[in-house]
N, C-alpha and C positions, 0 to 999 in steps of 0.2 A: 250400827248398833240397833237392834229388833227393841223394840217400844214392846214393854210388860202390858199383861194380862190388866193389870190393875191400873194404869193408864189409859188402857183403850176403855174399859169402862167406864173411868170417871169422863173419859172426851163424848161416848156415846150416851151418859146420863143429863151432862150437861148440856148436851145438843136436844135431848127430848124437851127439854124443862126450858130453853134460853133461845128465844126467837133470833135476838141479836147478836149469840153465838154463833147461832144459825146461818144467820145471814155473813158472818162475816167469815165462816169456812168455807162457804160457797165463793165466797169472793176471792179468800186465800187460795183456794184450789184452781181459779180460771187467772189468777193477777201472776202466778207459779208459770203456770202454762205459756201465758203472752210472754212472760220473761224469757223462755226457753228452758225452763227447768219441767222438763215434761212428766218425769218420772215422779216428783214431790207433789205436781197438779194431779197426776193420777191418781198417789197416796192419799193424800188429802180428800180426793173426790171420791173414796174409793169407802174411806171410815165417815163419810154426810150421809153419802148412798147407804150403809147399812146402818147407822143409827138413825135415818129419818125416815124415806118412803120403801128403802129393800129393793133387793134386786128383782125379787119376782114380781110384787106391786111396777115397777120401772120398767123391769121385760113388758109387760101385760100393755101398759100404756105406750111402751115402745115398737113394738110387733117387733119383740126378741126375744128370743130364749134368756131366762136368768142364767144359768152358767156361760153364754156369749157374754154378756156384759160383765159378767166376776172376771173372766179372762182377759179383756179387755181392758179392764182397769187393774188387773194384778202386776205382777211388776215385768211380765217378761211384755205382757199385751200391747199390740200397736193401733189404736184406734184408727180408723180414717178420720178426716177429719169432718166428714156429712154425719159421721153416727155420734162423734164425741159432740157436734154444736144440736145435735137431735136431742142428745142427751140432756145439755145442758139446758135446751130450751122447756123439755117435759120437768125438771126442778125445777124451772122460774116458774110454771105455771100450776104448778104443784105448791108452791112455797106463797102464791102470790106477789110475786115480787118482780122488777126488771132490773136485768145487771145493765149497766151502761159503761164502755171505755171513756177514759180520759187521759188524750195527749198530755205530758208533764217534761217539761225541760228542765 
């Protein structure tokens, strides 16, 4: 089921304006990932990345071309995984912020 027009921009208004929205799609998109649901951590990582710093801002900081990283994170895209933790490391420090795991049984 493709998510409306009018969803993606209430999640992209809400992410400009909501730190701790923020924060917590960043974390939905890498907690996605570690579970093995790669393609939802993509999604997920994919609508941060263009409502907060953009792919070309991202490319720029990343030494990538912005259309590598749209493809990358689109749905067919298979990141490696030194460019997806590259990735994710230029948001933490872009965001301010440290993600940390935590074992849970």
């Amino acid at each position: 089921m493709a998510l409306t027009r009018e969803f993606n921009e209430t999640v992209q208004a809400r992410t400009r304006t909501d730190p701790e929205f923020r924060d917590a799609l960043l974390k939905e998109a890498v907690d996605a990932m570690l579970a093995g649901e790669v393609d939802v951590g993509k999604a997920v990582l994919r609508d941060y990345i263009n409502a907060t710093i953009g792919f070309k801002e991202l490319g720029g900081c990343a030494n990538k071309p912005a259309k590598s990283l749209m493809r990358m994170f689109g749905p067919t895209g298979n990141p490696q995984a030194r460019n997806l933790f590259e990735i994710i490391g230029h948001i933490q420090r872009h965001e301010g912020i440290r993600l940390q795991v935590q074992a849970v049984r």
